[in-house]
N, C-alpha and C positions, 0 to 999 in steps of 0.2 A: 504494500500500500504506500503511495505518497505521503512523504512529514512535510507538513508545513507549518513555521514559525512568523506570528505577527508581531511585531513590536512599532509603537506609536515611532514617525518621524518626526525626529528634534534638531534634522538640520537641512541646509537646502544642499541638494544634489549637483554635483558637478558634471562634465563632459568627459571624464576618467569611466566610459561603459564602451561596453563590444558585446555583440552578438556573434557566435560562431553555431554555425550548422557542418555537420559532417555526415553525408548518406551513401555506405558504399552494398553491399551486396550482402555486407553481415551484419553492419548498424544503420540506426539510424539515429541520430546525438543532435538534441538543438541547447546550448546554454546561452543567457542573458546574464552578465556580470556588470555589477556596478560597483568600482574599487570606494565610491563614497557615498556608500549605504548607513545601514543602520544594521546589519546583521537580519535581514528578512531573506528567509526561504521558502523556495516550492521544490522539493526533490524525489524526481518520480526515474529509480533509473532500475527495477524491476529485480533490485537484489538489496535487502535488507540493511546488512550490515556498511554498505556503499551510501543509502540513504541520511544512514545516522551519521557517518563521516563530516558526508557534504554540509549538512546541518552545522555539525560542530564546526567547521569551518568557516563558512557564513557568518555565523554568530561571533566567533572568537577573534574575526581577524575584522567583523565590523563591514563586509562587502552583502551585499544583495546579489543573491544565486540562484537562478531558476535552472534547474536541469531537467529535460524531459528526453529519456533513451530508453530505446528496445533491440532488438537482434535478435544472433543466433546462438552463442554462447557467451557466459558469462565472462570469461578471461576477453573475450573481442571488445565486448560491453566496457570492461574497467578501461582498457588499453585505450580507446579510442574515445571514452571520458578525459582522459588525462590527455591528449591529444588537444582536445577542443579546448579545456579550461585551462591548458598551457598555452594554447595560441589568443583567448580571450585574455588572460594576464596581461599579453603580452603588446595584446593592440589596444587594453586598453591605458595603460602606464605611458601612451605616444612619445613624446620625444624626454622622457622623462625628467623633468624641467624643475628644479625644487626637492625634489624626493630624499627622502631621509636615504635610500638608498641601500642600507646595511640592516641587518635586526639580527635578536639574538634573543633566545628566549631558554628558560628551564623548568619546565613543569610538571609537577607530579600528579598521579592519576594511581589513589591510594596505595597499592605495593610498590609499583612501576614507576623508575623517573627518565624522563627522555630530554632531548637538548636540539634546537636547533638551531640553525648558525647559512645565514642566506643573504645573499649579496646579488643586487636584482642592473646589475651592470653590464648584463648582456653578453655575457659569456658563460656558457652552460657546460657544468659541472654538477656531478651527484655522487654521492659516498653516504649509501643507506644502511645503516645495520640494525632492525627492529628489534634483532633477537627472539622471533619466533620460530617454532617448529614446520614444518611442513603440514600441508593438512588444512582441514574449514577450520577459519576463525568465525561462527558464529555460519550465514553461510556464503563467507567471501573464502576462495583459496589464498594462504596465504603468499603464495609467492607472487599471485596479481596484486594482493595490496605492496609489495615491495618494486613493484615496474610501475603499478599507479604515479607512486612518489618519482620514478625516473622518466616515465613520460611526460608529468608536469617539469619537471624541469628541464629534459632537454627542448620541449614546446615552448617553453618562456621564457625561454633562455638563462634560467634562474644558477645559478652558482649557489647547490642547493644539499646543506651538508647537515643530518637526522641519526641520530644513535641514543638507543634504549641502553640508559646504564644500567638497568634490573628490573626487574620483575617476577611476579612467578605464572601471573593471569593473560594470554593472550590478549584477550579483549581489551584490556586495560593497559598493554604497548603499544599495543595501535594506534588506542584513545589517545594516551600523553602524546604519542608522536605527533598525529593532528594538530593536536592544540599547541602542540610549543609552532607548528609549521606555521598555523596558523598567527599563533601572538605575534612571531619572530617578521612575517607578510605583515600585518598591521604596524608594525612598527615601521617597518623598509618604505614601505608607502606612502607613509604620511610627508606632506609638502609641508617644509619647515622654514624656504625662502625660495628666490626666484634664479637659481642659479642651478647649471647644471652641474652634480655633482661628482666630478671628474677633471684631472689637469689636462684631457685631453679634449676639453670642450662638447665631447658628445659621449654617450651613453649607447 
């Protein structure tokens, strides 16, 4: 079933949004992102444990996310979500002009603590280590949720670095991972002046 999450708007919305469609022969992926939301979602992507992801992402990192995907296997479904919400990242941050740039977040999700460390400069890089087992997490396989996080970043060109220092609950490395991904994207995002932030003048 679809989660959706309302929360009242407390701020006006900027021109930082992208629509990406993606329809090949196995999916079919439409996302609506808005980097200067309020944290509102609509997440209908036909596999459970993907849905509550997307949610906690929205919410944590403060962007508005509509995903609506179908297909033919689940692993196609995650891959080519990460596809579309790495290329929406990516058109919508445009010449990234002010951006904090960098974030860095560490967050715990009761047993489990995870850290992430992303740098939105336009040179894509990823080094995931969730430290889950092989096998459903909940019922996402886990080693699509470890290509999720690297199709977002080689899509958005994200310089995009996620490691679970412990745990013992699957479910709950996952969750912190998200959410530090998420804190760490909320923080990089945020325009703090009108300068691009780089000595090489562009991003």
């Amino acid at each position: 079933m679809p989660t959706k999450s309302n929360s009242k708007k407390t701020k006006k919305n900027t021109d930082r949004k992208a629509t990406v469609k993606r329809k090949t022969k196995e999916t079919d992926i439409s996302i609506e992102l808005n980097l200067d939301g309020v944290g509102d979602s609509e997440i209908d992507t036909r596999i459970e444990f993907l849905n509550h992801l997307f949610e906690l992402f929205s919410r944590h990192s403060s962007t508005d996310l509509k995903i609506k995907a179908s297909g033919d296997l689940d692993h196609h479904i995650t891959e080519d979500i990460g596809i579309c919400l790495g290329e929406a990242i990516m058109k919508s941050l445009g010449n990234k002009k002010g951006i904090r740039r960098y974030g860095d977040k560490t967050i715990p999700m009761d047993e489990s603590l995870a850290t992430c460390a992303l740098d939105l400069g336009g040179r894509p890089y990823f080094n995931i280590d969730l430290k889950i087992s092989k096998g459903l997490i909940e019922d996402s396989q886990a080693e699509d949720l470890e290509h999720l996080f690297e199709s977002i970043s080689i899509n958005s060109k994200i310089n995009l670095h996620i490691i679970v220092h412990y745990g013992t609950n699957e479910h709950h490395k996952v969750e912190a991972a998200i959410k530090a991904f998420a804190r760490a994207f909320k923080e990089a995002k945020e325009i703090v002046d009108d300068k691009i932030p780089s000595t090489k003048g562009v991003l």
